[in-house]
FILOBA-311567 format. One record per residue (C-alpha): y negated, x, z. Coordinates in steps of 0.001 Angstrom, whole numbers, plus 524288, in hexadecimal, padded with zeros to 5 digits. Example, Ala and Ser with C-alpha at 12.3 -4.5 7.8 and 13.67 -1.06 7.14 Angstrom:
BEGIN
811948300C81E78 804248356681BE4 
REM end
This chain:
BEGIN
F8DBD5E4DED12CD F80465EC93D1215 F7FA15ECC7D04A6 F75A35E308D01D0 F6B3B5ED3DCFE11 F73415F036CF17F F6E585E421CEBD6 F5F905E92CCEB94 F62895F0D6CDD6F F550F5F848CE103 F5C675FC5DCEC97 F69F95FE89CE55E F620060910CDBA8 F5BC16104CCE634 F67E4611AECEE18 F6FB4616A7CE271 F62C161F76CDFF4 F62D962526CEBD0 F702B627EDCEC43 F6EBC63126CE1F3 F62F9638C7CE753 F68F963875CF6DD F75FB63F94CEF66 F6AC664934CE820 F6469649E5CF504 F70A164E96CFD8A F75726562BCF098 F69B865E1CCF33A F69E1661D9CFF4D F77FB66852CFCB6 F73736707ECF38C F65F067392CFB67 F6F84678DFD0465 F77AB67FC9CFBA9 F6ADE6871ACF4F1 F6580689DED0239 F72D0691FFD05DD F761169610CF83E F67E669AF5CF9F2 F687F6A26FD0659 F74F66A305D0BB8 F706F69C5DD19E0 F74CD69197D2125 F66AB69232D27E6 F5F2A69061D1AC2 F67D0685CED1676 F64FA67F17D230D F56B36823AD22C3 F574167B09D154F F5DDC66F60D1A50 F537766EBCD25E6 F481D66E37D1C4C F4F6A66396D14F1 F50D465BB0D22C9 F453F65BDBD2A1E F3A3665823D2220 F40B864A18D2611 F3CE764B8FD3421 F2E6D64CC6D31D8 F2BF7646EFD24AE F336263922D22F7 F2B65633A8D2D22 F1E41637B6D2731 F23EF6314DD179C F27EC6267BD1FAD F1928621AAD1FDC F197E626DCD1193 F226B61C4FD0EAA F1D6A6131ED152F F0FC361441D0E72 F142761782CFF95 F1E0161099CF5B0 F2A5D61515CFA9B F2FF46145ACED95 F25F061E4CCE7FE F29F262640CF3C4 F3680625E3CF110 F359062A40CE2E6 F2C4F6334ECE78E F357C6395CCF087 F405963A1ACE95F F3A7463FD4CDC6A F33BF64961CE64E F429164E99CEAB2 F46F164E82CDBAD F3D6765567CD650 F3DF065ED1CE393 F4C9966056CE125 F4A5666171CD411 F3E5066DE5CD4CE F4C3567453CDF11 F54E7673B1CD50D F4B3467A19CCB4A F4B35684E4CD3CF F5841687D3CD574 F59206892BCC7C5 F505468FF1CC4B1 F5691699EBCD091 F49C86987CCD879 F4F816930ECE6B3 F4A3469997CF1CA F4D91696D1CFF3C F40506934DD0283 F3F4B68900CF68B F4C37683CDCFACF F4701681DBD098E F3AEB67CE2D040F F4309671FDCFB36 F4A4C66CADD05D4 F3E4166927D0F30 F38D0664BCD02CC F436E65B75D0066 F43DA657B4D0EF4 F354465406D0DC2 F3885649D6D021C F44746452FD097F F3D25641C8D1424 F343E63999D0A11 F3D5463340D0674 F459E62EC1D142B F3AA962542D184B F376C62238D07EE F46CC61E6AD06C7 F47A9616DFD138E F3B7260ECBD10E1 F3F6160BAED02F1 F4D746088DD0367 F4C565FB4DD0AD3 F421D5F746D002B F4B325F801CF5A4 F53E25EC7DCFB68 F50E35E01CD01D9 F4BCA5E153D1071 F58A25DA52D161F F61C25E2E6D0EA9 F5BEE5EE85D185F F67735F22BD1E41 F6E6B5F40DD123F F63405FD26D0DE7 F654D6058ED177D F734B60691D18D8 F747060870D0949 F6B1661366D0870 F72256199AD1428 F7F37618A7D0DBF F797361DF7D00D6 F727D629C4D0A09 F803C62E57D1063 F889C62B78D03C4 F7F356350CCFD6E F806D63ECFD089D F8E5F63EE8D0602 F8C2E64084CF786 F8203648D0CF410 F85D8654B3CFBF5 F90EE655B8CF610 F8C5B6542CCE91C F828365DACCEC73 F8E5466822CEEAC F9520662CBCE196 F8847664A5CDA3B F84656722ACE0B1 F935D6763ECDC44 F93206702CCCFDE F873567407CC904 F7DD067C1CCD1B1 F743E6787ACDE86 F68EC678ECCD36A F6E7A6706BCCABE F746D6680DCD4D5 F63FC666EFCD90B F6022660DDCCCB5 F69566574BCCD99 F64016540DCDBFD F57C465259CD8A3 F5AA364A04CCDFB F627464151CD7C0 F546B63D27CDCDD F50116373ECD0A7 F596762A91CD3E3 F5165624B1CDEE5 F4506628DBCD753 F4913620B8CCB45 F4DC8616B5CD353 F42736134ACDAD5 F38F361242CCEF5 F40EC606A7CCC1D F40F76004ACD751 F37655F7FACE01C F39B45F78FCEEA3 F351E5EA92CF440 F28415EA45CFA63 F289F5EF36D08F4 F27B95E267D1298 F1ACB5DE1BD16D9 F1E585DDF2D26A1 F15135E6DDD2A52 F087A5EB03D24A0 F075A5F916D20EA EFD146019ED25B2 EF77A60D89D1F9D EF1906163FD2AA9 EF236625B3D2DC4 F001662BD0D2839 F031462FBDD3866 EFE6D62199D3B40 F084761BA4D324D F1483625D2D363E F11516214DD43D7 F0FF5613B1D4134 F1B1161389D3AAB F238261B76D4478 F1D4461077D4F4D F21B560532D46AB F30006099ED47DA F2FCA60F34D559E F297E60277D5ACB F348B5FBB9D572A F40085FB6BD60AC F4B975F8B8D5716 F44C66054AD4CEB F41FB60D0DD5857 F506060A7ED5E9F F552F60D07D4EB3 F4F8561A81D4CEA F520462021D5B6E F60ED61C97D58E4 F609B62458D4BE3 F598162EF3D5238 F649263061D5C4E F70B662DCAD51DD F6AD0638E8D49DD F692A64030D5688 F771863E47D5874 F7CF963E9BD4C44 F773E64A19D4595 F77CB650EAD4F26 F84C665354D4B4F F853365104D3C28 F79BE65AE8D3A11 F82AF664AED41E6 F8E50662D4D3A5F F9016671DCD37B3 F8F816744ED4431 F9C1466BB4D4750 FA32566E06D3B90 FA2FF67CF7D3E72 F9F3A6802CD4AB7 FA87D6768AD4F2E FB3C3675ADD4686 FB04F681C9D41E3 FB3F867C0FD31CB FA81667FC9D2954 FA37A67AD2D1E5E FAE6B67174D1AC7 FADF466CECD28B2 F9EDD669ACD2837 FA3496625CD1A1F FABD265AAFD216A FA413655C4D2B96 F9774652C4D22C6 F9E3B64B4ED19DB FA49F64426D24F8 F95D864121D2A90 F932063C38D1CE4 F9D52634B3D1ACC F9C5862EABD294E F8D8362C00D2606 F9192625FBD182E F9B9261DB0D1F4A F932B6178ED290C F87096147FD1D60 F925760C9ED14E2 F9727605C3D21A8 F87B66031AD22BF F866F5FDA8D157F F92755F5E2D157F F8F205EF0FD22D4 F88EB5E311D2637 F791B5E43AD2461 F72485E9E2D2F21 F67EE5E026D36E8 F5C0E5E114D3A37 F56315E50FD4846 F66225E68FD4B22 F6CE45F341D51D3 F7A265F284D4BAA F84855F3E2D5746 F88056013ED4F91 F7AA860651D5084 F7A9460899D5E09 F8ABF60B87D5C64 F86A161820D5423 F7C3161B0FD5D1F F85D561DEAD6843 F90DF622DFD5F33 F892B62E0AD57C7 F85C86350CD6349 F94A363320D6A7A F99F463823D5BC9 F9219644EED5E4F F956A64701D6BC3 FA39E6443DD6834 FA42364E1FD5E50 FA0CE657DDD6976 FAE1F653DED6E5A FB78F65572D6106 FC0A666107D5E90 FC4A065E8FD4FF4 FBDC765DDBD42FF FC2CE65198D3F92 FBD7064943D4B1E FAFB2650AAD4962 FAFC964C9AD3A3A FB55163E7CD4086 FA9A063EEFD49A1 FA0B0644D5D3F64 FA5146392BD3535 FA0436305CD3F5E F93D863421D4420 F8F2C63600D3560 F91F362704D34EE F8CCF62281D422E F7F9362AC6D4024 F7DFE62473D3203 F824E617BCD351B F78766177CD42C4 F6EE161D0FD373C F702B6126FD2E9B F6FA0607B0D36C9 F65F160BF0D3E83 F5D8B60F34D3010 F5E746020BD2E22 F5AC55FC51D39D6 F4D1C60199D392F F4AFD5FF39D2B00 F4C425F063D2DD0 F447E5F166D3934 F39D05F79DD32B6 F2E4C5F1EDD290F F2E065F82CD1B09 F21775FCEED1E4A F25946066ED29D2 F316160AD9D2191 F2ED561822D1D65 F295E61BD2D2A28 F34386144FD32EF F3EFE61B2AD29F7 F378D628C0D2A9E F3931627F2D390D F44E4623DBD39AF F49CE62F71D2F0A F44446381BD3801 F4A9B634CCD4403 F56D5632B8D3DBA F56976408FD3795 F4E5A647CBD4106 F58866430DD4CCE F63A664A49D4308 F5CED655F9D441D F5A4F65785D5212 F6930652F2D54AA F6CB765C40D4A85 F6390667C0D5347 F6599663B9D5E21 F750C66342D5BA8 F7261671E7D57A7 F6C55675B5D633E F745F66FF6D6BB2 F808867610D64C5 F79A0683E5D66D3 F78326813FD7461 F857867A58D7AC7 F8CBC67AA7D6D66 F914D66F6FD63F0 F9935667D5D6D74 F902966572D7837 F860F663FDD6F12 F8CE7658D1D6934 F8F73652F5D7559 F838F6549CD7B18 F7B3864EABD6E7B F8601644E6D6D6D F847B63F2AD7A35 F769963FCDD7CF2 F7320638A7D71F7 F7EBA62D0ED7597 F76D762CCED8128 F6B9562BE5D7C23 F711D6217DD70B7 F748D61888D7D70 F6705618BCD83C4 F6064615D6D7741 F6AF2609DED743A F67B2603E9D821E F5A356059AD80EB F59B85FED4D73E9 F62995F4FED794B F5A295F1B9D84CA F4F885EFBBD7B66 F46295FD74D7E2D 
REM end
């Protein structure tokens, strides 16, 4: 079992910490969403506020990547966390005090993408501190399970709390949810980051690139993040389109769309607990199922382009939510053991934004396509380009280039 992490009780605390401000977090951006239509009445706006919230993570982890590797993570952490309180907190002031504009709410959710983005690479380079260096893989697959339970979770307490006592109110108790991690981590001491490699403290560009050298010199990093470029490719491509299938498909709405999220979140919650419950992962080691996911994502998309009932797309749906976390995880993990504390931040800020900035061009490019040949083709055409692809990339890692 890949439990052994649980017995750090540094570790244990911030895990049950975060769990409470990841549930705030995905809370949050329900009812962002919710104010944005109750606001305006427009599917565009409400995207255009979800946008904001997303893309500050293509251009920004990378640069607090170096951030993190140059400062006390832990202040960091507390930093960025109190920051997204007390940000969450000024929100909900406003909405009671009947003050929302459209523009405010636009400008709160690139805000909040901005801190989020602080705190990928802060998160990532603190975590395997708070646990012994061989318990790694544990790490990783525990903070992964604790990430997807909470995107299960906090959505729909989001909607409870929105129904139950108001999208302001429901704010306040969001941003409190960040105040967990923050009073957890002034209690706690992460161990010292190893002494492997010397630290140096040049030009901010000359560390980003040193940094982004360090991991890309490295065949078995290099290998990592290219084959989590290409499952996000894959995968998203499809799960950020889910509206698109749910009704211009199987033409079922809004209950439809339920459906198949919560079968992508309980497909990506079912592959992090088989991750935690199996055997450690090692060091310098593609797991057989590594490359297995990195073939299967892309055949799962361009198989949906061939189903004619809801339930086999939900089936298929269920599936590729755990294949693209699982291939996630594992593939997380790989590179954090491969990599010396002090290249964390900026190893993990690349990797964050290849792994998210590969969702969204699937996600446009899945869009375009769709516009173009329709959703079919489109599948079929992403689907087995990238299993293509997946197999060149396999036998050139296999034959060593």
């Amino acid at each position: 079992m890949n439990l052994l992490a649980l017995k750090s009780l540094s570790f244990r605390r911030y895990l049950f910490s975060l769990h409470i401000a990841l549930n705030g977090f995905w809370a949050q951006r329900v009812i962002i969403g919710w104010l944005a239509w109750v606001l305006t009445g427009s599917p565009s706006f409400v995207g255009f506020v979800a946008f904001l919230n997303f893309v500050p993570t293509l251009f920004v982890s990378p640069l607090f990547g170096v951030v993190a590797d140059r400062i006390d993570v832990r202040i960091g952490s507390i930093i960025s966390y109190s920051c997204a309180g007390v940000l969450s907190a000024i929100l909900a002031w406003i909405c009671l005090a009947d003050a929302l504009m459209p523009p405010l709410l636009a400008g709160f959710s690139l805000l909040t993408g901005v801190i989020s983005s602080a705190n990928h690479p802060m998160r990532m380079s603190l975590t395997p501190r708070l646990a012994p260096a061989e318990h790694l893989p544990s790490v990783v697959a525990l903070t992964a399970l604790n990430f997807n339970l909470s995107r299960l979770i906090g959505p729909a307490a989001g909607g409870a709390l929105i129904h139950a006592i108001g999208a302001p109110h429901a704010l306040v108790l969001t941003a409190a949810s960040y105040a967990a991690p923050v009073l957890a981590l002034c209690f706690m001491r992460p161990r010292e980051r190893s002494r492997d490699a010397v630290p140096r403290r040049g030009s901010y560009v000359g560390e980003l690139l040193d940094g982004w050298r360090y991991a890309l010199q490295r065949r078995l990093v290099r290998s990592a993040i290219i084959f989590t470029g290409i499952g996000a490719l894959a995968g998203r491509s499809v799960l950020e389109t889910l509206p698109v299938l749910a009704n211009g498909v199987f033409e079922r709405g809004l209950a439809g769309l339920g459906f198949m999220t919560a079968a992508a979140g309980a497909g990506a919650a079912g592959a992090a607990i088989f991750k935690a419950m199996s055997q450690a992962q090692k060091p310098g080691v593609f797991q057989t199922h590594v490359l297995s996911m990195l073939l299967l994502v892309p055949l799962l998309v361009a198989g949906l382009s061939q189903v004619a009932s809801f339930a086999a797309a939900v089936t298929i749906v269920l599936l590729l939510g755990g294949c693209v976390t699982l291939l996630a995880i594992s593939l997380q993990s790989l590179v954090q053991m491969a990599i010396d504390d002090h290249f964390r931040g900026r190893v993990m800020g690349l990797w964050t934004t290849v792994s998210i900035g590969s969702g969204a061009g699937g996600a446009v490019t899945m869009g375009l396509l769709i516009d173009r040949i329709g959703i079919a083709p489109a599948q079929a055409t992403i689907g087995l380009v990238l299993t293509g692809l997946s197999v060149v990339m396999i036998l050139r890692f296999s034959t060593g280039k």
